[in-house]
Structure formats: C-alpha cells, structure tokens
C-alpha positions as CSV (number, residue, x, y, z in Angstrom):
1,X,-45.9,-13.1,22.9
2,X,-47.2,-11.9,26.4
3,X,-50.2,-13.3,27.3
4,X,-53.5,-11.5,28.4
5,X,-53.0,-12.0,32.3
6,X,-49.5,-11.1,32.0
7,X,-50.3,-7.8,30.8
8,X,-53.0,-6.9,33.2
9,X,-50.9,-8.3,35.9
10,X,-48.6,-5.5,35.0
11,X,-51.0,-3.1,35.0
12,X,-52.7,-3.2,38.2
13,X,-49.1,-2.9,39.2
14,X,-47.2,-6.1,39.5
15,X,-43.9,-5.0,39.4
16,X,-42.2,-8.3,38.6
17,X,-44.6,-8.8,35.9
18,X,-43.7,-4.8,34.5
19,X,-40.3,-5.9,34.4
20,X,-40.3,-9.0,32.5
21,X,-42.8,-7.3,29.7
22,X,-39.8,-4.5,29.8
23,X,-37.2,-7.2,29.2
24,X,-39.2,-8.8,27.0
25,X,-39.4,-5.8,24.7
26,X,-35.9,-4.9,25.3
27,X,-34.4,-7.8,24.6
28,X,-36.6,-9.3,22.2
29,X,-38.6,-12.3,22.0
30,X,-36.7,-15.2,24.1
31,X,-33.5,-13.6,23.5
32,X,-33.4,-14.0,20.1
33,X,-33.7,-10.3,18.6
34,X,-37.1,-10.4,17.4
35,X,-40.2,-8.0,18.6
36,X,-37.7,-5.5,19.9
37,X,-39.4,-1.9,20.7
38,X,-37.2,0.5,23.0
39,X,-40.2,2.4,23.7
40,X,-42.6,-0.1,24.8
41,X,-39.2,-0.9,26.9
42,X,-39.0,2.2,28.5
43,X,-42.6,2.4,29.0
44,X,-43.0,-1.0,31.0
45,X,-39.5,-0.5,33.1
C-alpha cells in the first residue's frame, strides 16, 4: 500500500517518489503479483 506522504510526494513532483508508485503498480505489491494496474503504471511513470 502507498502511504499518504508517498503519494503527495509524488504529486508535487518528486520524481523518485513517481517512479516507485509506477513500479509499484507495475510490478505489483513487493514483487509478488498482487495490486497490478498497467494504467495507474503508465500514469505515475
């Protein structure tokens, strides 16, 4: 789960932060497959 400063990190433009929510959804949770979304992928990276 991303947490709540994570995500408005991200969105005042913390490009590190952008990336790892993008991974985060393109991978899936931890690696393991689960919470994958493509387009909240493409939309974070």
């Amino acid at each position: 789960m991303i947490d709540k400063q994570r995500l408005q990190d991200a969105k005042a433009g913390n490009v590190q932060e952008q990336v790892s929510i993008g991974m985060y959804y393109y991978k899936g949770a931890w690696g393991l497959g689960e919470n994958i979304d493509y387009k909240k992928a493409l939309f974070w990276l």
